[in-house]
C-alpha positions in Angstrom: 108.8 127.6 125.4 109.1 126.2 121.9 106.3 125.6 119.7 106.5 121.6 120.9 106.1 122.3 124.2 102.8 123.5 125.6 100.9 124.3 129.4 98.1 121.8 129.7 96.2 121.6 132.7 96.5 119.1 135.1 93.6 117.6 136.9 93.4 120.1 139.6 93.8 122.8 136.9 97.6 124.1 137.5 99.1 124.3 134.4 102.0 121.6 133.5 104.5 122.1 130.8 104.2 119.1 128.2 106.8 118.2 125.4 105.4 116.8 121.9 106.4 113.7 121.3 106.1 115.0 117.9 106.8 111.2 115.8 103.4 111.3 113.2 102.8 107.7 112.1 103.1 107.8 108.1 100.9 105.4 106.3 102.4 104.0 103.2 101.6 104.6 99.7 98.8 102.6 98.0 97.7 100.3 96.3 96.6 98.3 99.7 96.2 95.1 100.7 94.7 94.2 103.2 93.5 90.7 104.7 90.9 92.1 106.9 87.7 94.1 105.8 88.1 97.5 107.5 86.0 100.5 107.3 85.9 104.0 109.4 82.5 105.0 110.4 83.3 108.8 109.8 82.2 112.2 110.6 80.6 115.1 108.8 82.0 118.3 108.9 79.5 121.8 109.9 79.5 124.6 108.6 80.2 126.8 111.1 78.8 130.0 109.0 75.5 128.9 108.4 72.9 131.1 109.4 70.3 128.7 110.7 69.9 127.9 114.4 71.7 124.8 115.1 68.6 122.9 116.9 66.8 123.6 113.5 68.6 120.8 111.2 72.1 120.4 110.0 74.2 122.6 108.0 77.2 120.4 106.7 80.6 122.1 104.9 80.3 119.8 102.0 83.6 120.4 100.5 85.4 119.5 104.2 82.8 116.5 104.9 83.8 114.9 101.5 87.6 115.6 101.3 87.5 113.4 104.6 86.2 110.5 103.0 88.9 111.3 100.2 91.6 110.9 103.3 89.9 107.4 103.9 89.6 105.9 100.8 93.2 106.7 99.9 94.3 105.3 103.3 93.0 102.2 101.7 90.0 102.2 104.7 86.4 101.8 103.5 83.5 104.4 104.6 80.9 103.5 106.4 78.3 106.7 105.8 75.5 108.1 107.2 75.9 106.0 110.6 76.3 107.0 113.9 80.0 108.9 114.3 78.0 111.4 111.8 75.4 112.1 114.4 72.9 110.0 112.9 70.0 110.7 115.1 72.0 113.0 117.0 71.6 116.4 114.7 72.0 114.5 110.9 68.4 113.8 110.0 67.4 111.1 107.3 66.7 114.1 104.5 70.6 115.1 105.1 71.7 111.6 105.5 70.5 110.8 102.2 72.2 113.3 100.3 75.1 112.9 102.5 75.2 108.9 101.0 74.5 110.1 97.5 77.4 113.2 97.6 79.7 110.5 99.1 78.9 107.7 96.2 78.9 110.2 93.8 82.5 111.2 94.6 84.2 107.7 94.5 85.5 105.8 91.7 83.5 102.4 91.0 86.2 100.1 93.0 85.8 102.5 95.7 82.0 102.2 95.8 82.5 98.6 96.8 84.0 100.0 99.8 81.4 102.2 101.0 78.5 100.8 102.9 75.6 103.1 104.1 73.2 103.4 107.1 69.7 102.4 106.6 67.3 103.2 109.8 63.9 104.4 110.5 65.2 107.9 112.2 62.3 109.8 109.8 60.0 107.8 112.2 59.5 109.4 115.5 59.0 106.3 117.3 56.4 107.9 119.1 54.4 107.8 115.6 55.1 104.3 115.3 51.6 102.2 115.8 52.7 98.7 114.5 55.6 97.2 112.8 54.3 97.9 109.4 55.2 101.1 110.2 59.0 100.3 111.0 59.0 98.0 108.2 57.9 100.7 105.5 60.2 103.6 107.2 63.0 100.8 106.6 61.7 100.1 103.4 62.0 103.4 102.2 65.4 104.2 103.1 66.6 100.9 101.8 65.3 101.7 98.4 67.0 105.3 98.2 70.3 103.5 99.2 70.0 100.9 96.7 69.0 103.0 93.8 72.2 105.1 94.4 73.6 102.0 94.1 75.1 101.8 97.5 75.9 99.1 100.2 73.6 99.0 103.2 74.1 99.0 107.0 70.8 98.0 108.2 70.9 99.8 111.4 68.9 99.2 114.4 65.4 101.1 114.7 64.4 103.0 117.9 61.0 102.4 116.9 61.1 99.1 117.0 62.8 98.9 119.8 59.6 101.0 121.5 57.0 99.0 119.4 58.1 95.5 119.7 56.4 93.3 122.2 58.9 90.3 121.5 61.5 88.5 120.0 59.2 87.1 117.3 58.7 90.8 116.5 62.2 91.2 115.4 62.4 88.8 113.5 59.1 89.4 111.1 60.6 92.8 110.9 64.1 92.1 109.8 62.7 89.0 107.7 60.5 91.3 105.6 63.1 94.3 105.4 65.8 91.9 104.1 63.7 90.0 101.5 63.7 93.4 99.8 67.6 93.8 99.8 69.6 93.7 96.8 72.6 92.2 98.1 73.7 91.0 101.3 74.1 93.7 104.0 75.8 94.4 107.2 73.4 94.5 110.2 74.3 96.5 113.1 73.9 95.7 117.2 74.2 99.4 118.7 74.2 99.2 122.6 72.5 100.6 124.7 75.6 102.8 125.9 75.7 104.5 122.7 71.8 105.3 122.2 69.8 104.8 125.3 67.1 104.5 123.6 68.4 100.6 122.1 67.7 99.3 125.5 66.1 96.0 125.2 66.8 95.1 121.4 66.2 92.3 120.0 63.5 91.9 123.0 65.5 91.2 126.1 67.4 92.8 128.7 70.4 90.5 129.1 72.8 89.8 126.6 72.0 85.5 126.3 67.9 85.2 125.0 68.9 88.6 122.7 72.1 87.0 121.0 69.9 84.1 120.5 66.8 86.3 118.8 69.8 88.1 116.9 71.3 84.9 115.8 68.2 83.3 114.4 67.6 86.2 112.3 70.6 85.5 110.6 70.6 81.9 110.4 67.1 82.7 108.9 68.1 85.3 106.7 71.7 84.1 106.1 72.0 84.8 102.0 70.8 88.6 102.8 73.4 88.9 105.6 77.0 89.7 104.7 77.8 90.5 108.6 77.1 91.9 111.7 78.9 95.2 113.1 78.7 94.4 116.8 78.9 97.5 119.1 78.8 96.4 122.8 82.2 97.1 123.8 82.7 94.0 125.5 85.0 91.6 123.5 83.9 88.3 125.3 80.1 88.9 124.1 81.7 89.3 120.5 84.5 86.7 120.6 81.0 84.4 121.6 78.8 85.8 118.7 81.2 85.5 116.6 82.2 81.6 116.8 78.4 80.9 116.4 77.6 82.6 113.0 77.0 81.1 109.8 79.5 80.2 107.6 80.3 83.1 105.4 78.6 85.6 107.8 81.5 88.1 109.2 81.7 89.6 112.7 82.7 93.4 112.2 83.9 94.8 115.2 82.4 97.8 117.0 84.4 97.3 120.2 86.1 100.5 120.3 88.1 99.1 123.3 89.6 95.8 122.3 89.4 96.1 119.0 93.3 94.9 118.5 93.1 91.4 119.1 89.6 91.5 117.9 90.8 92.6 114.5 94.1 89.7 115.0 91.8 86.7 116.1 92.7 83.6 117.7 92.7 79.9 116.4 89.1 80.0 115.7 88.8 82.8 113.9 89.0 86.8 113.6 87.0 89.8 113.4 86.9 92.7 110.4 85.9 96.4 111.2 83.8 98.7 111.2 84.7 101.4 114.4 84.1 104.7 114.6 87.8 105.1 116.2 88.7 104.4 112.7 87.8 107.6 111.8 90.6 109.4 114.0 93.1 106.6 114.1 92.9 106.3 110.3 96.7 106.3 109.6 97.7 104.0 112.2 95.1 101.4 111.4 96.4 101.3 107.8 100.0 100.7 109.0 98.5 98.4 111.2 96.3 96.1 108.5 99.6 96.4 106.5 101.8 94.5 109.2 99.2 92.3 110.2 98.6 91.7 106.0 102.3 90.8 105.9 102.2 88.5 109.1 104.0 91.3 110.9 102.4 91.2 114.2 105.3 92.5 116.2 104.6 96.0 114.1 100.6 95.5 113.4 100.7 95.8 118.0 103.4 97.9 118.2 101.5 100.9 115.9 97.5 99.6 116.9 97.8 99.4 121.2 98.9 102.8 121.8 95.7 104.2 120.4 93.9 101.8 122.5 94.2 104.5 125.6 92.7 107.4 123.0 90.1 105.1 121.9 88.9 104.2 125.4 88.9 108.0 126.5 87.1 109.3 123.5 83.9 106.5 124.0 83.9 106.8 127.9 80.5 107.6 129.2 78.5 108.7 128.4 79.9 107.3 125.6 77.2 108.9 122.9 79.2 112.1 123.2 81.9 109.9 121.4 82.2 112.0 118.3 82.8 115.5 120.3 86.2 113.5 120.7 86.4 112.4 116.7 85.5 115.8 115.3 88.0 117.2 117.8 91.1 115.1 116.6 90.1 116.2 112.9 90.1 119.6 113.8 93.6 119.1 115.4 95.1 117.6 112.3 93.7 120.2 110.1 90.7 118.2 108.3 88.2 121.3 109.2 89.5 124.8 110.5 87.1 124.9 113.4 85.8 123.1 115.9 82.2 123.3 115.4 79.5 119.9 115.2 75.9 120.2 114.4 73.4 120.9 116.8 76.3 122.5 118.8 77.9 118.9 120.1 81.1 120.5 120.9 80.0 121.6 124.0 79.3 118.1 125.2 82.7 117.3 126.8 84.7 119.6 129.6 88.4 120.3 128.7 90.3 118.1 130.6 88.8 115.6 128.0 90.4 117.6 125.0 94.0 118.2 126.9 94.4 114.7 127.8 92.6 113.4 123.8 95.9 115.9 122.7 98.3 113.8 125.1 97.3 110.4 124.0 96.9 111.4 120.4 100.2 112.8 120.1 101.4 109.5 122.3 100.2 107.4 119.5 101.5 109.8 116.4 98.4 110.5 115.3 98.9 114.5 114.9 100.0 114.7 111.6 101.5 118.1 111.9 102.3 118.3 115.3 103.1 122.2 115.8 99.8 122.7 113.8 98.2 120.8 116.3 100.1 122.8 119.5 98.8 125.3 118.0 95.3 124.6 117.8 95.2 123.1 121.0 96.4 126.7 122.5 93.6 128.5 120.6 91.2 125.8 122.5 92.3 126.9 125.2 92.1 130.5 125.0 88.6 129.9 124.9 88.4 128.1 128.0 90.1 131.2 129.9 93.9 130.2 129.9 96.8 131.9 128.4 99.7 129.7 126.6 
């Protein structure tokens, strides 16, 4: 067997031979331009030889975590930090969040600072502590203001307290009207279903998708100079194609539809989304090349390199899709952005194997292992661990 051909297991378990398609997509060389506002909600990288308990608070390899971003940035991609593919709320707590934003800033040059935009939440507000929305709007307060005086772009993200402490949709929008009044610059607001964080169910004070697009709507009509767009993450393109046609002029639909995001991102006559996707994160190259084509009015090649990772990106954020960024960290550990495959709070564990052989397939299917015998390699190791011999 050569070192592009490796035993995966099928889905009864019996080993299968599979040859490496082994054809990385190469991004080109900067400076890029773009006609599409992109960025890659990325991970964070653990340190896997920290001594603290892993339920106990993150420990982050700082020097991996940021050299990431590095990849990103010189992809020509923005960063969007500190949101939920870093396990915000799921392991990253607000105090680690906070530095994380402030390393990430620190690193980048001033035009790459204008494309980085960071999570603001209320996640150091149990919700169960919450006993009125003054409470959600000072927890929201206080992040904004640590954000903006590292002089960083916000994603106002959606609360879980609020979602547990508001009665109705006239709650909402006191909240978000007083929490944007004290925003610097326009900001990105975020739609989270509840798919990704169960605890979302009901935002914006309904249910069904119709009375809460119209609450969501009149915030920003209301709030329309403090609102730069809305990162919509319902994976369900007709609910965005809808929203989108009925914002305010100037207000931009980012995409958070990690299943249709291709002709999402290309548009129809009545307009077209940007991004701001998770699967950015592990797709990186690709959607460069993509943006590139599609820049040029190259469709034909923007389809051709963006659809195939449509199958990886619907695989990685099936349910239950919060265990999404097991799927992300493992596709960085592949390509050899961290040396292990270790998350905080131990996330790793939160997807069985067939997942990770058939992630390998599609990734490879799509040329996103950057060094393909590398990634054989890795992939064997994985498996070791599981109990099978390659």
């Amino acid at each position: 067997m050569t070192s592009l051909a490796i035993d995966l297991p099928d889905e009864t378990g019996r080993p299968v031979t599979y040859a490496l398609k082994a054809e990385p997509v190469t991004a080109p060389a900067g400076p890029h331009r773009f006609n599409r506002t992109a960025f890659a909600a990325v991970h964070v990288v653990a340190d896997p030889l920290a001594p603290q308990e892993p339920g106990l608070g993150p420990a982050i390899d700082w020097e991996a975590t940021l050299a990431f971003r590095r990849h990103i940035l010189d992809l020509g991609l923005g960063v969007a930090e500190a949101m939920d593919t870093a396990q915000r709320g799921m392991g990253l707590d607000w105090s680690a969040a906070r530095e994380l934003i402030e390393r990430t800033l620190a690193a980048a040059t001033p035009e790459e600072r204008t494309r980085i935009v960071s999570g603001v939440g209320t996640d150091h507000l149990d919700p169960a502590d919450a006993r009125s929305l003054d409470d959600v709007v000072g927890a929201y307060h206080e992040q904004l203001a640590a954000v903006q005086k590292a002089d960083g772009r916000v994603v106002l993200m959606a609360s879980r307290a609020l979602a547990r402490i508001a009665t109705s949709p006239a709650d909402y929008e006191a909240v978000y009207a007083r929490v944007l009044a004290e925003a610097d610059a326009p900001v990105i607001l975020h739609w989270l279903g509840d798919m990704f964080d169960p605890a979302l169910a009901g935002y914006w004070g309904a249910d069904d998708f119709p009375p809460a697009l119209e609450t969501a709507l009149a915030v920003i009509h209301a709030n329309a100079a403090k609102v730069d767009g809305i990162k919509l993450s319902l994976l369900d393109d007709d609910k965005e194609i809808e929203m989108r046609r009925r914002l305010p002029a100037g207000v931009r639909m980012y995409t958070g539809d990690d299943f249709n995001y291709p002709a999402l991102i290309e548009g129809d006559a009545e307009g077209y989304s940007d991004a701001l996707l998770g699967i950015f994160d592990a797709i990186a190259p690709a959607a460069s090349v993509a943006l590139t084509a599609l820049a040029d009015g190259d469709l034909p090649t923007y389809r051709q390199v963006l659809e195939p990772t449509v199958p990886l990106s619907r695989l990685t954020f099936r349910a239950p899709t919060q265990h999404y960024k097991t799927g992300v960290v493992f596709l960085a550990y592949l390509n050899g952005f961290q040396d292990h495959f270790v998350m905080i709070g131990g996330a790793q564990a939160m997807r069985p194997l067939p997942y990770f052989t058939e992630l390998f397939r599609l990734a490879d299917g799509a040329g996103l292992l950057r060094d393909p015998e590398r990634a054989a390699a890795r992939m064997r190791h994985v498996m070791r661990l599981y109990g099978i011999e390659n």
